[in-house]
Steps between C-alpha positions, in 0.01 A plus 500: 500500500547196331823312381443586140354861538838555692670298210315733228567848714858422497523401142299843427778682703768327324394593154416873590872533590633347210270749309659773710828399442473481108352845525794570667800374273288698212459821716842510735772813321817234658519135476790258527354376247228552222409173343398534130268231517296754752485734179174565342443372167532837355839547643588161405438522169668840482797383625502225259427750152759738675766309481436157247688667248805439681531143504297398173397605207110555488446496154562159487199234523364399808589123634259201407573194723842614631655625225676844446558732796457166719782365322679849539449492820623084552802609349573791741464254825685202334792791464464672824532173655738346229267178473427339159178588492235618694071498477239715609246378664195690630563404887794402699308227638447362154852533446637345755260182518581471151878493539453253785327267351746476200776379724270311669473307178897532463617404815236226561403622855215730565605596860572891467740623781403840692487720773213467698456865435492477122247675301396150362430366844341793634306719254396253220248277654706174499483516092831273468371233636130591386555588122874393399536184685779612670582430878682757753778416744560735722855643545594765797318647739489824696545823282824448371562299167577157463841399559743211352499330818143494412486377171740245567302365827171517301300158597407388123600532175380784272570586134484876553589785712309813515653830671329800559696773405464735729229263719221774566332355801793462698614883419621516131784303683830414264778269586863648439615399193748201660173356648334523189745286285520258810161432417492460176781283535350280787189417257774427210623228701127342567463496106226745498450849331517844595190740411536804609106706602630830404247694534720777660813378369520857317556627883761240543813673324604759778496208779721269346656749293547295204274582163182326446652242259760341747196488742288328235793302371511299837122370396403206249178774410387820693125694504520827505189741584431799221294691732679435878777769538537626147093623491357324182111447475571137552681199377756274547784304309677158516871488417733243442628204227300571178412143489323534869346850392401386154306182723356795746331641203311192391403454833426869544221440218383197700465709817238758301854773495466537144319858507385679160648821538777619795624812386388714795667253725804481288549852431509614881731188567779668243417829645558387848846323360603802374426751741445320864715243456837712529335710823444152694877520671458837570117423716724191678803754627172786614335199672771443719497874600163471566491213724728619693341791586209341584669277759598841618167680521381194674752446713516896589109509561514197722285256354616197642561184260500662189667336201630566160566172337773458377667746663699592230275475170599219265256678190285808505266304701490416857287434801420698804357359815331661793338424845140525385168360384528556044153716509728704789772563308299575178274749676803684568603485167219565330386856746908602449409540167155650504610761720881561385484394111839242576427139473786349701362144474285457185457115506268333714603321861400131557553344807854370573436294818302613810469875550751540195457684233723476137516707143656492261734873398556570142752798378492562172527849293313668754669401785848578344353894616506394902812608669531289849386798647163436316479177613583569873223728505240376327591174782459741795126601312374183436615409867307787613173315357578182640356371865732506836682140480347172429 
């Protein structure tokens, strides 16, 4: 067999069990977690009819260019976050390169500090330096986030700092709140500005347990997701000064962000607001009881090297990590719920070093249902399906 047959039977493999497994997160009676993205566009839509009239009156016209609900729904993140103002935008990358490049132009220096973990540097196909002009510098390293004894030791200038908040890649990792402030302070004193990638930052509140707008009140201007954590169709928003945000729109229109009609999008943002929003706390203090009763299941069904990062969940979200090749690991996960109807791990695996497998858990609603007993046994199951040892 050749090099690329093999290459092509393995891709084929691959794909069949991601088809599997998205047969599984709609078929499976107990998930930690049932994504409403996963939905299909019937429920979606019903869900959105159900409960619109909640959060805005439909007899009102639809948007044109921004207008409307989309303002509605500006005004709700500028006060949730107790900004100015605030934008929507239809992407979070959008946003963000948008906001960058405005105190690019302020500051004078197009160097953007960040993580090497950022979402920037690893999911956006190098488009700072490829569509904005603007140049990374990489602060930190490992998966913890970047400290003031970073910031301060950083090799070159740079007019902004970008913090991921929580940083995804590394764990939906958080610094305590002291850290955090240290930070922002540490890039105060090099004369450059604080944005704040949000995309989580809804998750944020229970970990540092201060209210979103003292968390977004240590930033110059934050982005915020509308779809992450609080379940909208999509969207995103840029708050801050309304002399930055009113600049973000222009630029917005220069981007191609200026879309006809938004409603949908804006309409399951407010809903989300309104009725995920206030549950997000409550998914952060279940996470922790979940994690640790998977460290326990592990730990009890002797799977050596298994990990829950962080051990103690910063958000709803964390990492797990076990002693196995990914297609392994989501075999496992995938027959568990064929043949039981619980999807203990409904994200995919990727490969987290040699013979090391890592997903990403979710609890949301759904999850809020497991007891640790749950948890422990749907471990000892899916442990069951697994191979002897690596």
């Amino acid at each position: 067999m050749t090099d690329t047959t093999e290459q092509d039977t393995e891709r084929q493999a691959r794909e069949r069990l991601r088809e599997r497994l998205r047969g599984a997160r709609r078929e499976a009676r107990r998930v930690l977690s049932r994504a409403d993205w996963g939905s299909s566009i019937r429920d979606r839509l019903t869900h959105l009819v159900d409960a619109a009239d909640e959060v805005y009156d439909l007899d009102e016209p639809a948007d044109v260019y921004g207008d409307r609900i989309v303002t509605a729904l500006e005004e709700r993140v500028a006060a949730l976050l107790g900004t100015e103002a605030a934008a929507f935008f239809p992407t979070g990358t959008m946003a963000q390169q948008v906001a960058l490049r405005c105190w690019a132009a302020r500051t004078g220096n197009a160097a953007v500090a960040l993580h090497p973990l950022s979402h920037p540097e690893v999911h956006e196909r190098h488009a700072f330096s490829q569509v904005s002009g603007l140049r990374p510098v990489r602060v930190g390293e490992g998966r913890r986030p970047p400290t003031a004894a970073g910031i301060r030791e950083a090799g070159e200038p740079f007019g902004t700092l970008m913090l991921e908040l929580p940083l995804r890649d590394a764990g939906f990792v958080l610094p305590t709140w002291e850290e955090l402030t240290e930070v922002v302070q540490a890039a105060r004193e090099r004369d450059a500005v604080v944005h704040f990638d949000g995309a989580r930052l809804w998750e944020c509140t229970e970990h540092f347990g201060r209210p979103l707008e003292d968390i977004a009140g240590l930033a110059d201007s934050v982005y915020v997701s509308l779809y992450k954590s609080v379940g909208g169709l999509g969207g995103a928003a840029l708050a801050g000064p309304g002399t930055l945000v009113e600049e973000a729109r222009t630029w917005r229109h220069r981007y191609g962000g200026m879309v006809f009609q938004q409603f949908p999008t804006a309409l399951s943002a407010l809903i989300g607001l309104e009725r995920e929003l206030p549950r997000l706390p409550e998914y952060v203090r279940h996470a922790r009881v979940v994690a640790a009763a998977l460290r326990e299941g592990f730990a009890a069904a002797g799977v050596p090297w298994a990990r829950v990062h962080p051990e103690v969940p910063h958000t709803h979200e964390f990492q797990v990590w076990l002693p196995y090749e990914p297609g392994v690991a989501a075999e496992a996960a995938v027959r568990q719920a064929e043949e039981t109807s619980v999807l203990l791990f409904a994200n995919a695996w990727d490969e987290g070093g040699p013979g090391l497998a890592c997903t990403e858990v979710v609890v949301r609603s759904t999850g809020l249902e497991w007891t640790a007993d749950d948890v422990r046994a749907a471990v000892r199951d899916f442990v069951d399906r697994l191979p002897g040892p690596a």
